[in-house]
C-alpha positions in Angstrom: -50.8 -114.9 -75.0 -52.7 -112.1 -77.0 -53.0 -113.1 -80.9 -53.4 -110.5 -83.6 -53.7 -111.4 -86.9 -55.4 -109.8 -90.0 -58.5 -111.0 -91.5 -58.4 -110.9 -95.9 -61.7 -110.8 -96.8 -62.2 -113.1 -99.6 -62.2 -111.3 -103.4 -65.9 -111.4 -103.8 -66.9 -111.1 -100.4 -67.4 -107.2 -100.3 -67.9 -107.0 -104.2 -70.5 -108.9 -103.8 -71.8 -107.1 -100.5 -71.2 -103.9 -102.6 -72.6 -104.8 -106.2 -74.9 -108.0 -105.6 -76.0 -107.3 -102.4 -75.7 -110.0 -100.4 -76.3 -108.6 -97.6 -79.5 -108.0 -98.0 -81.3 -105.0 -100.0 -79.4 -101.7 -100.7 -79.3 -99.8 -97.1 -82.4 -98.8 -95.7 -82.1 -95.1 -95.3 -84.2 -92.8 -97.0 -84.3 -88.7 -97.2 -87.0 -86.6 -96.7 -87.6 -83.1 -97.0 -86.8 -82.9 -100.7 -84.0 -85.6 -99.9 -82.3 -83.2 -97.0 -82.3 -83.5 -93.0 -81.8 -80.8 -91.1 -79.2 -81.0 -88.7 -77.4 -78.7 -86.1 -75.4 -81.5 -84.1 -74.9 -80.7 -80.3 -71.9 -82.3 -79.4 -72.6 -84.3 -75.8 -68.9 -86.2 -74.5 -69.5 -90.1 -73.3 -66.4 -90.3 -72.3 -63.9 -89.0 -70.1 -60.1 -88.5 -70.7 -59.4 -91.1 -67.8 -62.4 -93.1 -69.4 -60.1 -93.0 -72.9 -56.9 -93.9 -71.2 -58.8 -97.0 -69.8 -60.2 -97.9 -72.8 -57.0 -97.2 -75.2 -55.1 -99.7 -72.8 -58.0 -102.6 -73.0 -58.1 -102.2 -77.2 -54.3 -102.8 -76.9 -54.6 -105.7 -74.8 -58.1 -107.3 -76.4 -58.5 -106.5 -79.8 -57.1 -109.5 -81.3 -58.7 -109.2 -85.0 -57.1 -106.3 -87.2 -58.5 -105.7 -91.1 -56.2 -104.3 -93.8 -57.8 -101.2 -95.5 -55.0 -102.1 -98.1 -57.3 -105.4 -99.1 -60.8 -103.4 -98.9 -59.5 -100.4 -101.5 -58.5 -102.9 -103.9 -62.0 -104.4 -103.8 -63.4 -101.3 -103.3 -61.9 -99.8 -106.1 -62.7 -102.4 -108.6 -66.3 -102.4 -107.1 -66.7 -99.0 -108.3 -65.8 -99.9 -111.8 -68.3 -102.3 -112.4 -71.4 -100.3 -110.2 -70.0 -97.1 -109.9 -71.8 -94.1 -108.0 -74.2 -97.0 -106.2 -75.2 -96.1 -102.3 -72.8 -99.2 -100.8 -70.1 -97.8 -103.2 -70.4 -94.5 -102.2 -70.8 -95.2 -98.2 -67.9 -97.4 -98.5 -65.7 -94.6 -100.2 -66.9 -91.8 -98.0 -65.4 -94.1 -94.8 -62.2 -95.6 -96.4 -61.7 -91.5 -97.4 -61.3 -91.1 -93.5 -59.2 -94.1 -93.0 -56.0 -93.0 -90.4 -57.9 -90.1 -89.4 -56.7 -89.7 -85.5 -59.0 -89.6 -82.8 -59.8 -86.5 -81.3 -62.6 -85.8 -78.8 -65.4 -84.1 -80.1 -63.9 -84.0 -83.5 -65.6 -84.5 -86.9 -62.7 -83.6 -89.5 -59.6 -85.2 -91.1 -57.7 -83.5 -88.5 -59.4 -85.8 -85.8 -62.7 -87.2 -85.0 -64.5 -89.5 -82.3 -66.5 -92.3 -83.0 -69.9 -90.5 -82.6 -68.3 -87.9 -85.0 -67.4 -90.2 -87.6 -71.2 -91.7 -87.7 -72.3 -88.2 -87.9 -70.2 -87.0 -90.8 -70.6 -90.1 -92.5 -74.6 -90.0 -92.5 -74.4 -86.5 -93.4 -72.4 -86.9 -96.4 -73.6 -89.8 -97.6 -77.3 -90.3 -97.1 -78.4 -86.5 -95.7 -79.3 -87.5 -92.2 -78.3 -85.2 -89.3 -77.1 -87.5 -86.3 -76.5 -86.0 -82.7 -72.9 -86.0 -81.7 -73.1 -88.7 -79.1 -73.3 -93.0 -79.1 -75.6 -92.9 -76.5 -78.1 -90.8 -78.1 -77.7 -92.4 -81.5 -78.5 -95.6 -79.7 -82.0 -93.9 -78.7 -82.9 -93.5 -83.0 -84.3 -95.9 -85.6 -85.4 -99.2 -85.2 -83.3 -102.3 -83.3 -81.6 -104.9 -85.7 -80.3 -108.1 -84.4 -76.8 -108.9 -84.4 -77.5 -111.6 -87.6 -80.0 -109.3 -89.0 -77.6 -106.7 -89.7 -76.9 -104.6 -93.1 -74.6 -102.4 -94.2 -75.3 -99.2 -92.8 -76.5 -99.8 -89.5 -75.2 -98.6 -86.8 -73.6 -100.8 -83.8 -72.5 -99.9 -80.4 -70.7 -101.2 -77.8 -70.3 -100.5 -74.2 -67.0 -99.6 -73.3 -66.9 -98.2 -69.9 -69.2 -99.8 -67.1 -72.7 -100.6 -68.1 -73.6 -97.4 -70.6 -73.0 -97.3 -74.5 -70.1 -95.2 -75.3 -68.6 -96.2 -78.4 -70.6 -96.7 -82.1 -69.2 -97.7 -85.5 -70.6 -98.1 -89.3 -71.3 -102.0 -90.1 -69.8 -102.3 -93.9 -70.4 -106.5 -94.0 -68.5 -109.7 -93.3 -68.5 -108.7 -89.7 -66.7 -105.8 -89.9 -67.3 -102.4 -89.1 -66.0 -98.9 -89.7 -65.1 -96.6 -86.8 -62.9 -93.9 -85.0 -60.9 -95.8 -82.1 -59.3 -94.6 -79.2 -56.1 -96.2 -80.0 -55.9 -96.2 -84.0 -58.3 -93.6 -85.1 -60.2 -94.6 -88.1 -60.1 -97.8 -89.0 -62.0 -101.1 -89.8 -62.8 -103.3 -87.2 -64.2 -106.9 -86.7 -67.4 -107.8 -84.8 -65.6 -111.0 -83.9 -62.7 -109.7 -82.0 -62.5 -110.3 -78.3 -63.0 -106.4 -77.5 -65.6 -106.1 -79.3 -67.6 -109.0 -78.6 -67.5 -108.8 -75.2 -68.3 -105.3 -75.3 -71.4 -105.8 -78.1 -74.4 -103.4 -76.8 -76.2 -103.9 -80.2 -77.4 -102.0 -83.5 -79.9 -99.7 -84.9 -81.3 -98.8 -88.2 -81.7 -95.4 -89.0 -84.1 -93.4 -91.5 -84.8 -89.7 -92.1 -87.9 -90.5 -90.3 -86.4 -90.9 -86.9 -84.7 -87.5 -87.5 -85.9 -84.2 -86.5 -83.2 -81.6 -86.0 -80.2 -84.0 -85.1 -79.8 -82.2 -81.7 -82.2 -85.4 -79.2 
């Protein structure tokens, strides 16, 4: 029998991710071009509506770990107080801002986004790198991090129809991760749950370096 239950992340856990940094360094992203990438994102589908369906109905049935946003403002919030404007703070706001966001197919606003969306918008607003508009070809940027190796920022994917990445999120720490689903648009997801574990393709680390136009 499926069991859902929500994970609290301890009051520390992400102020301490957030203001001590204990997961490692500050993000490793950096800006060129006078701090600005230049970025014309060609959107490029890697997934089909009968691919979505499929998937929806697997999340349902699977994804046995859910996170309350509720618990990650709070912390969030007070975060902010004691470091505010710092570049976890600031990531971290700019994806909770999107929180409930529907999913939408080749969307990349609060009326609806997909997860390849999401990652875009949130790199452009928040550290001035232009991603393409597909997982599979942010999958092809930046440098390969191991699953315990990873920071908050990076980018992880999974492969959630037949063998080829289709779906990407934003790790934010703790094992969890920030993306658009199929079945609850944006939200915070764990690493751990059986969904996503299963369907773990791995994660990249991406710099203004391994940019050019956003359009690869």
């Amino acid at each position: 029998m499926n069991r859902t239950y929500r994970i609290l992340i301890p009051v520390g856990g992400l102020l301490c991710l957030l203001v001590m940094g204990c997961a490692g360094s500050s993000p490793r992203f950096t800006s060129g071009n006078n701090g600005t990438v230049s970025s014309k994102p060609k959107f490029s589908s890697d997934e089909t509506p009968e691919d979505l369906k499929v998937e929806a109905k697997e999340i349902k049935a699977e994804d046995d770990r859910t996170v309350s946003p509720d618990r990650l403002r709070d912390e969030i919030s007070h975060a902010e107080k004691m470091s505010p404007g710092s570049p976890r703070s600031k990531l971290i706001q700019a994806i909770m801002s999107y929180i409930g966001t529907p999913y939408r197919i080749g969307g990349v606003d609060h009326s609806g986004m997909d997860c390849s969306g999401f990652s875009m918008v949130i790199f452009n607003s928040v550290f001035d790198i232009g991603l393409p508009h597909s997982a599979r070809e942010q999958a092809r940027l930046g440098e390969r991090v191991s699953k315990d190796e990873l920071k908050v920022g990076d980018l992880v994917f999974f492969r959630t129809v037949g063998r080829r990445i289709s779906h990407v999120g934003i790790y934010i720490g703790d094992d969890l991760f920030a993306n658009a689903s199929v079945s609850e648009g944006v939200t915070i997801s764990s690493l751990d749950s059986t969904y996503y574990r299963r369907r773990y393709a791995g994660a990249r680390r991406i710099t203004s370096t391994d940019i050019t136009d956003g359009t690869q």
